[in-house]
N, C-alpha and C positions, 0 to 999 in steps of 0.2 A: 554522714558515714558513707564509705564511697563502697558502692556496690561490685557484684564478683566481677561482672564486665568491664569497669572501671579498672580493678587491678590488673587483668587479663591484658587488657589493651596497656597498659603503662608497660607490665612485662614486657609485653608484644617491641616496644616502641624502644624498650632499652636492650634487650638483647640486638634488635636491626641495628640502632646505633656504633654497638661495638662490633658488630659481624664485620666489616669491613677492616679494623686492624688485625682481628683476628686470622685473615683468612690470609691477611696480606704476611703477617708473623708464620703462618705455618705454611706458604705457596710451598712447593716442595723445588728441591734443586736441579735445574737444568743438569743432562749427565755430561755433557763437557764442563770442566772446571771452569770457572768467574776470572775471566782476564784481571790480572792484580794492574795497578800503576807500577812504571819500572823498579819502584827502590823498594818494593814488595816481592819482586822476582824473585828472590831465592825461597821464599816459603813454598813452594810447590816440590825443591828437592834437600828433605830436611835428613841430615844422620845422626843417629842414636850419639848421647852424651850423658855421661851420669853426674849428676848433682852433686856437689861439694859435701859433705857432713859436720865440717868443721872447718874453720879457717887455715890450716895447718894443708886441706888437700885441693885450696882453689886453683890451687895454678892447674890442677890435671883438671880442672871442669871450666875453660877458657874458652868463649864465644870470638867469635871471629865477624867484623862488620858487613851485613848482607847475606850471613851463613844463618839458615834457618838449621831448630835441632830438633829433634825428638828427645826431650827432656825424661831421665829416668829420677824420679823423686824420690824420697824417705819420709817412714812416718815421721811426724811432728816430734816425738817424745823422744826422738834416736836421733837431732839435730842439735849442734851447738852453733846458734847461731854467731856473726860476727856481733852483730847488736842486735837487743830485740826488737821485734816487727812490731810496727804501730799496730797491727790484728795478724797474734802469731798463728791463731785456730786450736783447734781442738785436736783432742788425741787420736779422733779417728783422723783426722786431715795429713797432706804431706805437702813437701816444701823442700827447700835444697838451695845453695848457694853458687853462684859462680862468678867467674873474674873477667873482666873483660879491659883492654887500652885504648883508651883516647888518644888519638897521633891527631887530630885535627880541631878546633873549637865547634860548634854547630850545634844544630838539636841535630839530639838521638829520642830513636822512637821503638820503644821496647812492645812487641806485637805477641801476644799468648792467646792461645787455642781457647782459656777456661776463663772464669771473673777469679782466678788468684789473685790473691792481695803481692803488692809487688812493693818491695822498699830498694832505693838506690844508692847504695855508700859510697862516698869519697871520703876514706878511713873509717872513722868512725861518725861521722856525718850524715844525715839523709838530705840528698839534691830531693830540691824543689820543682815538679813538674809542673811545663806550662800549660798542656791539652791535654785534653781523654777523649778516648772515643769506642767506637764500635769500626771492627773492621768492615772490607765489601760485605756485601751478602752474599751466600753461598762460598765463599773463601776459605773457611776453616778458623780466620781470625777473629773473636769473640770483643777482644779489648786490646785499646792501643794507649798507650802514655809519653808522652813527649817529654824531654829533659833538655835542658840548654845547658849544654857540659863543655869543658874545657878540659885540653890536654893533661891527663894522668892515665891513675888508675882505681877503677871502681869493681863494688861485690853489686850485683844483683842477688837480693835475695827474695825466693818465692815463696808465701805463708798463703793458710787457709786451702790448696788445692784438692779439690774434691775423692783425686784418683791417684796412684804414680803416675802418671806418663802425663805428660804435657808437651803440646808443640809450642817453639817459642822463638823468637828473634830480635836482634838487637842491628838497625841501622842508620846510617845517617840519613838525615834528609837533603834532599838539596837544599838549593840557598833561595834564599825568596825569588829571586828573580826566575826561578826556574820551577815554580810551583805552577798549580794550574791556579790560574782568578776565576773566582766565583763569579755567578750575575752579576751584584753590585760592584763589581770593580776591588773586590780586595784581594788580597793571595791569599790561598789556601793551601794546604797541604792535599796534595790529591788524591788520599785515601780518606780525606775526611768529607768529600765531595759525595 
């Protein structure tokens, strides 16, 4: 049986173990904002857009490539989605659709403020993301999803969001040759650096 010093000291040894992600998860944020990589630049000047509620009003909730928004969302229960969300959320959550055109092939990388669940239609279809991630720190950018899309037109649509308002954005990436390489020599995308 292990005695009270025994436990004391094990505490002791696993609280210091995790002190150090801890402290590094909650450093607090420099007051100048976190330099973005360039094809991140527009989230620092985002304008208010309100969320689609039905496929009938996506054309008025149309993202523009490189235009960050201030996303205005609706509860969950007051949404017809175009197809349902692989996790649409709950009745307190909010969500909202909008429409955006592919003029070019590439990945697109859809950048939001919150962990919303995010689906990508072409029609009626969900595209297949190749990355996730987390944005810079201190950025405001929470999650990023990468999609390798081709010339049309697609719904973004947002489920599970905690609040209305969500910051959000949809850009191209550059082309590999113009990514930053990581140490070992591969390309990376350079917000995932």
């Amino acid at each position: 049986m292990r005695s009270i010093i025994d436990l004391a000291l094990l505490g002791l040894v696993s609280l210091l173990w995790q002190a150090p992600a801890t402290a590094q998860e909650t450093a607090p944020c420099p007051a100048q904002p976190t330099a973005l990589p360039p094809e991140l630049a527009g989230w620092a000047k985002r304008a208010p857009l309100a969320a689609a509620t039905d496929a009938a009003r996506i054309k008025a909730a149309t993202l523009l490539d490189g235009v960050a928004v201030d996303a205005a969302l609706t509860r969950t229960s007051e949404l017809h989605y175009a197809a349902r969300p692989e996790k649409p959320g709950g009745t307190v959550s909010y969500g909202g659709m909008f429409g955006f055109t592919v003029k070019q092939a590439g990945t697109y990388r859809v950048a939001l403020g919150s962990g919303a669940w995010i689906d990508l239609l072409n029609g009626k279809m969900a595209a297949a993301s190749s990355a996730h991630g987390h944005g810079p720190s201190c950025s405001g950018i929470r999650k990023m999803v990468d999609f390798p899309l081709k010339p049309g037109r697609y719904i973004l649509q947002i489920a599970a969001n905690g609040s209305p308002a969500l910051p959000l954005m949809i850009v191209r990436l550059p082309s590999r040759g113009q990514q930053d390489v990581g140490r070992q020599g591969r390309a990376r995308p350079a917000a995932f650096l």
